[in-house]
C-alpha positions in Angstrom: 66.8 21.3 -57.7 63.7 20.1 -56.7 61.9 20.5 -53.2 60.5 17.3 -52.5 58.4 16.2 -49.2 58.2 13.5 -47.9 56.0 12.1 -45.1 56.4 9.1 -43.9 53.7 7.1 -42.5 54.0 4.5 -39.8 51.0 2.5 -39.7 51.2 0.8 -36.5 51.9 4.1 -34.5 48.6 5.2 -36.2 46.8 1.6 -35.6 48.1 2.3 -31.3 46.9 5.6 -31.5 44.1 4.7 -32.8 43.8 2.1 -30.6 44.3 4.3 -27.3 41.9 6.6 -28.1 39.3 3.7 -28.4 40.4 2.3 -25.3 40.4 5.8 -23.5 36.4 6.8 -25.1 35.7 3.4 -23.8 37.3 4.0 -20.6 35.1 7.1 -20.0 31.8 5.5 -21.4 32.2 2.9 -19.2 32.7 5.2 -16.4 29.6 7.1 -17.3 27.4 3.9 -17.7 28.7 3.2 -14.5 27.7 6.3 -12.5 24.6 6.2 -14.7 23.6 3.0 -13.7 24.4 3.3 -10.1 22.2 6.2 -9.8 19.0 4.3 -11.3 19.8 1.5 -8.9 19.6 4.0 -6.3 16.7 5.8 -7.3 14.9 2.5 -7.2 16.0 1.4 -4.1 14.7 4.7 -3.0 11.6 4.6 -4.6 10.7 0.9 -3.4 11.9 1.9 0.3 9.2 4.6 -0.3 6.7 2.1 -1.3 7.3 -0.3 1.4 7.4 2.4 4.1 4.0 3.3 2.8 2.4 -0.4 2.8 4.0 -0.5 6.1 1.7 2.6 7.6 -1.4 1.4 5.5 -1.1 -1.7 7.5 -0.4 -0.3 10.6 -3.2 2.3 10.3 -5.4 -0.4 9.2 -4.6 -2.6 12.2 -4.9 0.6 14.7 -8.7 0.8 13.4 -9.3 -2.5 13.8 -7.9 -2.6 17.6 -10.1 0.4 17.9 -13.3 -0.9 16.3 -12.4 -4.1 18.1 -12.2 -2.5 21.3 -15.6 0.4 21.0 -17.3 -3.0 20.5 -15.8 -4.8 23.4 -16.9 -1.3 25.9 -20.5 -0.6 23.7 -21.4 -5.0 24.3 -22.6 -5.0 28.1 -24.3 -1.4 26.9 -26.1 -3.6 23.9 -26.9 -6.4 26.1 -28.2 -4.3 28.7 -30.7 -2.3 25.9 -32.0 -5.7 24.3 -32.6 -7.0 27.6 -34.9 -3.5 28.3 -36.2 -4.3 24.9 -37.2 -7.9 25.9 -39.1 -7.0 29.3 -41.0 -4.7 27.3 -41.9 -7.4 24.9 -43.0 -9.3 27.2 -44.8 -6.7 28.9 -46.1 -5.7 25.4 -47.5 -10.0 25.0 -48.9 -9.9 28.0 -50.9 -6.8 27.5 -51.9 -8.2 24.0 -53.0 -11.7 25.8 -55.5 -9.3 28.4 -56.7 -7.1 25.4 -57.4 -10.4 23.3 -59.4 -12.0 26.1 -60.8 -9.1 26.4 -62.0 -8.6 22.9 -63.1 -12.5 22.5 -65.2 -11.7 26.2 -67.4 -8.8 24.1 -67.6 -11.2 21.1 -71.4 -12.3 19.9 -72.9 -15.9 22.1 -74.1 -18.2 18.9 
């Protein structure tokens, strides 16, 4: 007598097999893309609350100079006025001395 085997193959429990182990590698891989992709979104979020936090302070130091430029003007202007009006006496101390010398000089010129 012979010793046969047989196996019998059902292919529709192989095709659902099959099937569930797609549906469970999909299953993970879409978990993974998942966490994957919600840590890049977070990382740029991140990263562009990092940027605008930085043109944020630019600006703000930017303005604080300008408020501070704005205001050493605003205390150095009565000192400014006050040297160009020292500066224009002496001008005109300075043309009035010029008028005497030149009257002066044209007094010692030559009679034609």
């Amino acid at each position: 007598m012979e010793n046969r085997s047989f196996f019998e193959v059902d292919l529709r429990q192989t095709l659902d097999s099959i099937d569930r182990k797609i549906d469970e590698q999909t299953a993970r891989n879409k978990k993974l893309l998942e966490r994957v992709i919600g840590k890049q979104v977070e990382a740029d979020f991140r990263s562009a609350e990092r940027q605008i936090n930085d043109y944020i302070n630019r600006f703000q130091n930017d303005f604080d100079r300008v408020l501070k430029e704005r205001e050493t003007k605003e205390v150095e202007a009565p000192e400014i006025l006050a040297r160009l009006e020292d500066q224009k006496a002496k001008l005109i101390e300075y043309l009035s001395q010029l008028s005497s010398i030149r009257e002066s000089l044209n007094s010692w010129k030559p009679v034609k």
